[in-house]
N, C-alpha and C positions, 0 to 999 in steps of 0.2 A: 552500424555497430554501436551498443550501449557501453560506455566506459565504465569502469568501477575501479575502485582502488587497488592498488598492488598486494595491498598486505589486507584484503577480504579472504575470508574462508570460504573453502566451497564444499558443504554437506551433497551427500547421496543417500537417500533417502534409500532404505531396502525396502523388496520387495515391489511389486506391480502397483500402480498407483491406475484410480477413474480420470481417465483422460477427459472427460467432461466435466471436472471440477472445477468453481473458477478458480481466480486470485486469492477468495475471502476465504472459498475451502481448504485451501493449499496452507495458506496462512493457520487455520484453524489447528491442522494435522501437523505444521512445525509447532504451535505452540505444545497443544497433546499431548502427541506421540514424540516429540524429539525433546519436548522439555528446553526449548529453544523462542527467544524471543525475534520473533519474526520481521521483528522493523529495526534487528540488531549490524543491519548493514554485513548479510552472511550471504552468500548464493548456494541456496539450494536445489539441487537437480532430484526429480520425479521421473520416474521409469514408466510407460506404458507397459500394459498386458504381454503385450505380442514381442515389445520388446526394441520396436521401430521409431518412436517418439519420445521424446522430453518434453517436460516443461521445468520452465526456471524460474523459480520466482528469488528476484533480488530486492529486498526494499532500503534502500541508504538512510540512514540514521537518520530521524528529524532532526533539521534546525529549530532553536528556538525560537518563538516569534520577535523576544528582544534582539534577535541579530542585527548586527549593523548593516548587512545586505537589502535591506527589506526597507524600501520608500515606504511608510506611511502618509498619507493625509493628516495633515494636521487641524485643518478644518472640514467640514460634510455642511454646504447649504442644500435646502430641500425646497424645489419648486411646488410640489405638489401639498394642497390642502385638504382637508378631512371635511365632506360635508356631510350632514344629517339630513334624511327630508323626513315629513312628517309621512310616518302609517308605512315605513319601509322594514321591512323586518330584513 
């Protein structure tokens, strides 16, 4: 089971959706057609043809990269060196 918040909205998209769509298309057709920001932390349901399938796509809001969750490195050393040889294209 995938958790999401209590108070997420859940769209139903009208109409038959291509059950072969991926994520990106699905994404594409909330922005589109529902005039809906797709990575707005909303669960929207897609109806197949026949009437027997869904697909959901939920995307949770990004955090920012300044979040305080987020270990960065504070240093990167690099073992690896750059050589040139000669007549190497």
């Amino acid at each position: 089971m995938i958790p999401f918040p209590a108070a997420a909205k859940v769209l139903i998209a009208g109409g038959a959706t291509d059950m072969r769509c991926g994520m990106n298309s699905l994404a594409l057709k909330v922005q589109q057609g529902l005039g809906r920001d797709p990575h707005g932390g909303e669960l929207v349901c897609f109806r197949g043809r026949k009437g027997d399938l869904i697909e959901v796509l939920f995307r949770p809001k990004a955090r920012s990269l300044m979040s305080p969750c987020l270990n960065m490195p504070t240093t990167c050393r690099s073992t690896a060196s750059a050589r040139s040889t000669p007549g190497a294209a």
